[in-house]
N, C-alpha and C positions, 0 to 999 in steps of 0.2 A: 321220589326226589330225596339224595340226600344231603346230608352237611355232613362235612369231614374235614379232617386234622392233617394237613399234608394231604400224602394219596392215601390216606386211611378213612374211610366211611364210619362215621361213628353214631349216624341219627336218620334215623325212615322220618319223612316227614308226610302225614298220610291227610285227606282232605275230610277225612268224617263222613263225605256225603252217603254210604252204604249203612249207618250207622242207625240203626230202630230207632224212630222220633220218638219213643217212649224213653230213651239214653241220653237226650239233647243232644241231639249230632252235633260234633265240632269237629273244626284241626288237632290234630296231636302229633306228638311223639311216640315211635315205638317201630322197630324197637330202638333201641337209644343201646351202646356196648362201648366197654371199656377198650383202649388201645390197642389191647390182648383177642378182642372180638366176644368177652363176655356180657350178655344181656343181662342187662341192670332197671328196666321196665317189665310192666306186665300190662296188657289190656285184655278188655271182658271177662275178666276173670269170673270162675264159678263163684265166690263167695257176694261183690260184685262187678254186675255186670255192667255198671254204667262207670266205671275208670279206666278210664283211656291212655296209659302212659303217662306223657309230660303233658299237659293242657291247663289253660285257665278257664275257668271255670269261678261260677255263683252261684248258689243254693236258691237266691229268693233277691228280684230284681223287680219290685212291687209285685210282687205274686205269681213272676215267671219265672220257672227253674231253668238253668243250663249247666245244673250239673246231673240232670238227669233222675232217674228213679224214683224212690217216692218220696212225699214230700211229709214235713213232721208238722201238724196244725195242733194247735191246744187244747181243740174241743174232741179229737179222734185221734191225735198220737201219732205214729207215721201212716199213712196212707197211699197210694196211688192217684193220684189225679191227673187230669187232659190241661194239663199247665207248663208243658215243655216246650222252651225255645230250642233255636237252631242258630248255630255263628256259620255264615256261609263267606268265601273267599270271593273278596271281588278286585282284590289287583294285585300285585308287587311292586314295591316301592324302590326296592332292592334286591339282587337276586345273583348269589355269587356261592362257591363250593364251601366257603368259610362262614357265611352271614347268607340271610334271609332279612327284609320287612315286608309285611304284609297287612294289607287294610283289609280290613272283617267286617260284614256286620251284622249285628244280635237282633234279631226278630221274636219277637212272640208268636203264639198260634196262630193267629192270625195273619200273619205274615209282616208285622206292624215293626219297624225298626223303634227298637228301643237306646241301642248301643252303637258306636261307632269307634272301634278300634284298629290303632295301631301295632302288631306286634313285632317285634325287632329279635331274631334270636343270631347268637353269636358262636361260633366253638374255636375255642381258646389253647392254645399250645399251653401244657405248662415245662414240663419233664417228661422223663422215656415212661413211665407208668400213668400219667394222670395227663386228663385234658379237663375242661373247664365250660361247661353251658352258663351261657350268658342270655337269660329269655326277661326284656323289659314289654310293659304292656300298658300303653296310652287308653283309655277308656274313654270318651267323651258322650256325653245324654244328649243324645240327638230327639229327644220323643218330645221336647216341643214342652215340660212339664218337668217337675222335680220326679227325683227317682228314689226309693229307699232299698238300699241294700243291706238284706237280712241273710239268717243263717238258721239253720233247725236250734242251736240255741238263743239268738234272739226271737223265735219262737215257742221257747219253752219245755229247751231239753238241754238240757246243763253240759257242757263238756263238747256241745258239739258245732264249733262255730265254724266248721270247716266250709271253706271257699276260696279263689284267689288261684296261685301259681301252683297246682295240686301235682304230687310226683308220686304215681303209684309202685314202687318198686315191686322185685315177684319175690313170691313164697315160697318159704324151703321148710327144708323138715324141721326146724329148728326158728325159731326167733332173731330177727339180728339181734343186735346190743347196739346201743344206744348211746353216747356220751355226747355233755358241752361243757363250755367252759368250765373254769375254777373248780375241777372235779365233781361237777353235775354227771349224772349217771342215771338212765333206766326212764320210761315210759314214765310214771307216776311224775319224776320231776322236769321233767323239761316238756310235758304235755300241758299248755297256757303259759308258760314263760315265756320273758321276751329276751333273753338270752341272745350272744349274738351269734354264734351259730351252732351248729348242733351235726350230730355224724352219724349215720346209720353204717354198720358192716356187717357184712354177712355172717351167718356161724351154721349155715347148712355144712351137713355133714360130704353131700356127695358133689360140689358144687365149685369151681372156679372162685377164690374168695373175692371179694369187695370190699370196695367202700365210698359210701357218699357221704359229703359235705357240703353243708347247705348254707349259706350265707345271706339275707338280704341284702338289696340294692334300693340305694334310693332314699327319699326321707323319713317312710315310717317304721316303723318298728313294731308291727303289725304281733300279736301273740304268736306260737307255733301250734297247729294243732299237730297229734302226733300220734300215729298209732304203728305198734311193732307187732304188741302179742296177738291180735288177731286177724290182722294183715298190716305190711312196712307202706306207710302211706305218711306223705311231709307236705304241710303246706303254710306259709305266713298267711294268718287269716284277718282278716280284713275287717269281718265285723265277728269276730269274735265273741262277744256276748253283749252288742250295741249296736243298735240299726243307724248304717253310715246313712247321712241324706247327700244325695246326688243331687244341683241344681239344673236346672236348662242350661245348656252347652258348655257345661264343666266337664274338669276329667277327674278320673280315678286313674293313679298311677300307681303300677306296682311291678316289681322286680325280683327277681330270684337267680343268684348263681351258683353253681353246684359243681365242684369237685367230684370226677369220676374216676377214682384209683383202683388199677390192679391192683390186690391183694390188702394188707392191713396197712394202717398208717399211726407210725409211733411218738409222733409230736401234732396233734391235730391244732393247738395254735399257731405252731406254724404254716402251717398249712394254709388255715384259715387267713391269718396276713398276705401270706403270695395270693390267695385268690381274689383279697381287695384291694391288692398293687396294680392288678394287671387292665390294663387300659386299651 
């Protein structure tokens, strides 16, 4: 199934269910390509194997992974353990060539519903090179009990609160480059910033160029986690280096939209502004 821009297909929208329960099977994206028809996702990649494109995803949901692979404990570091959930599709709320919703829900090993989500994705016309993902994500703790949502660094590994609206771009021979705002520049400084948005582009030598623009939506202003030099992976994280608590039938709300431009883009605040014009 996909989503598309006009008669242009710009997003596989694939169901997880084939996906090793040791990966946290979910929905994703992938591939996901710019207007041009170049691939701007990567899944199972060799380095790893538990990133699935565009998906959301949590590291530690009282002690259930959905993001897959191993998990990082304090007393043993990261490890492998039998602690992965699964987000399984149970309807459309919505269902059109421009727009998706879809009601999800997150179970543990068990098969025990922990989670009860909404996801709403959009693709947005901007200009003849750029279109615009628009992926919001209602959460609500259906488990009858408060929730804490952690990350391998509110477990005890510094730097790594990755979670939330995760976009694994692919690798090239070369590192993107990285800029945000007010002349922010490079991995080291916009990796825990909360900046408002931030741009990944390509700098592969053999490669269709790119660039992505990442903007939040929504009320928080979640840090960014951010990794380019040893794989291009974006996400606003959620608990960052603080375990959110989740009450009984509360939500977690969280948002992400993304500029997908053929080739370079040479006013990235402008840019950023038309992507949070667009309604």
């Amino acid at each position: 199934m996909n989503l598309s821009v006009g008669h242009t297909p710009v997003a596989t929208h694939n169901s997880g269910e084939s996906v090793p329960s040791e990966l946290s099977p979910r929905p994703y994206l992938h591939p996901v390509r710019t207007l041009a028809g170049t691939e701007v996702t990567e899944t199972l990649p060799a380095d790893h194997r538990h990133h699935l494109g565009v998906s959301v995803t949590l590291a530690d949901v009282s002690g259930t992974s959905f993001w897959g692979g191993r998990t990082f404990t304090r007393e043993h570091g990261s490890v492998m353990l039998d602690n992965h959930g699964r987000q399984t599709h149970l309807s459309w709320a919505d269902h059109a060539p421009d727009r998706t919703t879809e009601l999800l829900s997150w179970t543990d090993r068990e098969g025990t519903e922990l989670l009860r989500e909404e996801r709403t994705l959009r693709a947005l016309p901007l200009d003849a090179t750029t279109w615009v993902l628009d992926l919001r994500s209602s959460l609500r703790n259906t488990s009858g009990r408060e929730l804490g949502i952690g990350s391998p660094a509110t477990n005890g590994r510094p730097g790594a609160g990755y979670g939330g609206v995760f976009w694994r771009a692919p690798i090239g021979d070369r590192p993107p480059s990285v800029t945000g705002p007010d002349g922010m520049s490079g991995e080291d400084a916009l990796h825990g910033s909360s900046a408002r948005w931030l741009a990944l582009a390509s700098t592969a030598s053999h490669d269709s160029p790119w660039t992505l623009l990442f903007l939040r939506t929504g009320p928080r202003t979640d840090p960014w986690f951010l990794r380019a030099r040893e794989y291009p992976g974006v996400c606003p994280a959620p608990a960052w280096n603080t375990r959110q608590v989740l009450p009984a039938g509360q939500t977690l709300e969280l948002g992400l939209r993304t500029a997908v431009t053929d080739g370079s883009v040479t006013d990235h605040e402008a840019l950023a502004n038309a992507v949070a014009a667009l309604v």
